[in-house]
Residue, then its C-alpha position, 0 to 999 in steps of 0.5 A: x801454924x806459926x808464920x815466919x816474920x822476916x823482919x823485926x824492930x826494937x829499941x835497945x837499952x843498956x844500964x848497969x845497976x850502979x857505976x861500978x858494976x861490971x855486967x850490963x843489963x839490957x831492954x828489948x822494946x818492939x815498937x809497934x806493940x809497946x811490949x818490952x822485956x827485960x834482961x840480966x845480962x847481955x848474954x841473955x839477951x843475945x841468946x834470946x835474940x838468936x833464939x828468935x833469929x832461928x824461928x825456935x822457942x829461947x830455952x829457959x836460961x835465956x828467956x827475959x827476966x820479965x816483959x813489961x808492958x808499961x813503962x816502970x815507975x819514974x821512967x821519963x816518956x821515951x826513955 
């Protein structure tokens, strides 16, 4: 059985890829655990986000492009 959580953390980061894009790209970090999950777009990662505010599983279309578990190469310690 699934428990319910009634609270949740992350650190949130945005980016575009260059200057001149116009779609940002987002990070999730849950704090406690490290785990992080990257995102294509806002859209996504709102639809993630609702997803887990429902207590159901986020369809496909807005599951994160991957987790990450470290930190990728060239990334500064704490961010």
């Amino acid at each position: 059985m699934r428990t319910v959580q009634n609270y949740r953390s992350y650190l949130l980061r945005l980016w575009r890829s260059d200057q001149n894009a116009a779609a940002w790209q987002a990070s999730l970090e849950c704090p406690l655990t490290g785990q992080r999950w990257v995102f294509a777009s806002l859209h996504a990662m709102y639809a993630y986000l609702d997803g887990l505010a429902a207590e159901v599983q986020p369809d496909a279309h807005s599951a994160p492009i991957y987790p990450v578990q470290e930190k990728p190469p060239g990334e500064a310690p704490g961010g």
